[in-house]
N, C-alpha and C positions, 0 to 999 in steps of 0.2 A: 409824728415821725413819718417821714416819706414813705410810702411801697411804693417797687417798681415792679414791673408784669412781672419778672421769677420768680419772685417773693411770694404771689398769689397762687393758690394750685391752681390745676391745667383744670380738674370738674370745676372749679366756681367760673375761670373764665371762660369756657365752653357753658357754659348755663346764661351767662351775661351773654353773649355775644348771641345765644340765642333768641333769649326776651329781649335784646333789641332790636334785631329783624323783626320780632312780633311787633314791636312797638310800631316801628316802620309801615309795617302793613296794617294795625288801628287807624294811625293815623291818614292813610290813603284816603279814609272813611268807611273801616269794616264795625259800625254802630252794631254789629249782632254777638260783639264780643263780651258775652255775658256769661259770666263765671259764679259759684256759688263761692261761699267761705272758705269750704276745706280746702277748694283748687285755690285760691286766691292764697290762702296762706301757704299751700304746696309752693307756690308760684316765687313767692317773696323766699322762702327759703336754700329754695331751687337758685335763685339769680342772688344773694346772698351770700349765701353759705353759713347762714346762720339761724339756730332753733327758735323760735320765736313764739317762750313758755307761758309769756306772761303778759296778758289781755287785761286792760283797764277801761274807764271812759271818760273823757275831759270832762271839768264843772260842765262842761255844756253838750256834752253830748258824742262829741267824736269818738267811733271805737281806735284805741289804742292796742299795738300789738308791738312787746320789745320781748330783748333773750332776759331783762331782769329788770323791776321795778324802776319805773321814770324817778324821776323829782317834780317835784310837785309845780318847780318851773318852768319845767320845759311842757307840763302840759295846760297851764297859761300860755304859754307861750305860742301851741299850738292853737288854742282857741283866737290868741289875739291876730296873730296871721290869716286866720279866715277870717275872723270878723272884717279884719279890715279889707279883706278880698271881696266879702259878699255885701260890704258897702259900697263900696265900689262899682258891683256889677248891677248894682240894682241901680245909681244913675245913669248906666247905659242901658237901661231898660233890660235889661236879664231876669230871667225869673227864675231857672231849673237848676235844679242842686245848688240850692244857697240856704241850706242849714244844712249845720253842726252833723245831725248822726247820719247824712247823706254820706259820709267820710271813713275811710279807712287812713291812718297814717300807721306807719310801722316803722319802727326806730331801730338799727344796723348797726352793727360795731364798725367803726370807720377806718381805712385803709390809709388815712394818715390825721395826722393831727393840725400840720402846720404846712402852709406853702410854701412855694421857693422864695419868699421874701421872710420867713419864720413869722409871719402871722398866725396866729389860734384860726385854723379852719379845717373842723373835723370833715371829710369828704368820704365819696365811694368810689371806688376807683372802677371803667367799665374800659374798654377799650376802647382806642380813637377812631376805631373804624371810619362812619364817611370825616369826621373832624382831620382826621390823619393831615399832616402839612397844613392846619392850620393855627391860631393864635392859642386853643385849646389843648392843643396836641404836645404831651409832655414826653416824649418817645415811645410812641405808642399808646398809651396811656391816658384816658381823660380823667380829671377828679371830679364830679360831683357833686352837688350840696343835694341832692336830690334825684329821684326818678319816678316818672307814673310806671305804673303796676301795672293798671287795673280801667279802664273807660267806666265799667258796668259793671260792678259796683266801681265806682270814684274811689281810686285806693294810690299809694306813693308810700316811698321809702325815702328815710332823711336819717341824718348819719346821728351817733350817738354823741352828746354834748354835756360838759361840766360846767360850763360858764355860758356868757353872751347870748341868752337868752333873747333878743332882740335879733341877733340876726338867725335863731332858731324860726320867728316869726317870720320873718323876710323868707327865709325858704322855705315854709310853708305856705305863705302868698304866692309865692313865684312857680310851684307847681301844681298849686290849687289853678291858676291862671289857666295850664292846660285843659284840665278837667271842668273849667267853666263857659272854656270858649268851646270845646268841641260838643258840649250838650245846648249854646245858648248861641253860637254863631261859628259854623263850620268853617265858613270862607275866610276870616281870620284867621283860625286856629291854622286851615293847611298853610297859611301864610310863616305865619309863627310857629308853628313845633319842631321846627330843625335849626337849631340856630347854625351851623353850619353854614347856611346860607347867608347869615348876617345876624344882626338882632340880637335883643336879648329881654331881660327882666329891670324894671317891670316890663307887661306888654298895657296894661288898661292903668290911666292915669285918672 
């Protein structure tokens, strides 16, 4: 189901529109943005708006944080999205944060379920801010499939899923991709973390 901005309260979007100016200014290149757990979970729940009770860990290691117990697929599914990322980054000669419990992912109750063409795509809905008048810009409004959190610890919020597993994986690739290029090749990453400006996912083939 679609939301549109009224539909969200004025605290969750006021909390968004703040962690993404932060985001903004990480990405500038402020590497000293290192946060412990408590804040890092403050952070996610802050720009959310949602409690987030329930801490697990993938067969391989990722800590897992949702408001209620995953399925057992969706956290394959996270593993498989970084596998397939940190093979990847390791033929471009990458070596930092490419394991498993380097990882925070945190799973969100999603703000819609289907796009404007009624395809299954659970998203988060943040404002269009710099996107505004562009291809993403749904009246104000961006959807989603993810967001980084976190540089220090590597941490991202992906929306809540009952099926398509497969593209759970894809977006967890596709925001791992942040978090690999700004610890393993900056000049890239300032290149690629706004898509705004163009671009998109994948970024490393």
């Amino acid at each position: 189901m679609s939301v549109n901005r009224t539909s969200v309260s004025s605290g969750k979007w006021a909390a968004i529109a703040a962690a993404c100016l932060a985001s903004v200014a990480i990405a500038i290149g402020n590497s000293s943005d290192t946060i412990n757990g408590d804040e890092l979970l403050f952070r996610a729940e802050r720009v959310t708006g949602d409690r987030f009770l329930y801490a697990t860990k993938t067969p391989r290691g990722t800590l897992v944080r949702a408001r209620t117990e995953p399925p057992a697929e969706i956290l394959r599914a996270i593993d498989d999205g970084l596998s397939t990322l940190f093979d990847i980054a390791h033929r471009h000669g990458y070596r930092r944060r490419l394991r498993h419990s380097d990882y925070t992912v945190f799973i969100a109750r999603a703000d819609r379920t289907a796009d404007r063409e009624g395809r299954y795509s659970p998203d988060i809905a943040i404002p269009a801010a710099q996107y505004a008048g562009s291809i993403y810009d749904q009246g104000g409004v961006v959807y989603a499939a993810g967001m980084v959190l976190s540089f220090d610890p590597c941490a991202f919020v992906i929306a809540e899923h009952e099926r398509d597993w497969k593209r759970v994986a894809d977006v967890v690739r596709y925001e791992g991709e942040h978090l690999v290029l700004f610890h393993n090749d900056p000049s890239l990453f300032r290149q690629t973390a706004d898509h705004s400006r163009g671009g998109g996912h994948p970024i490393l083939q």
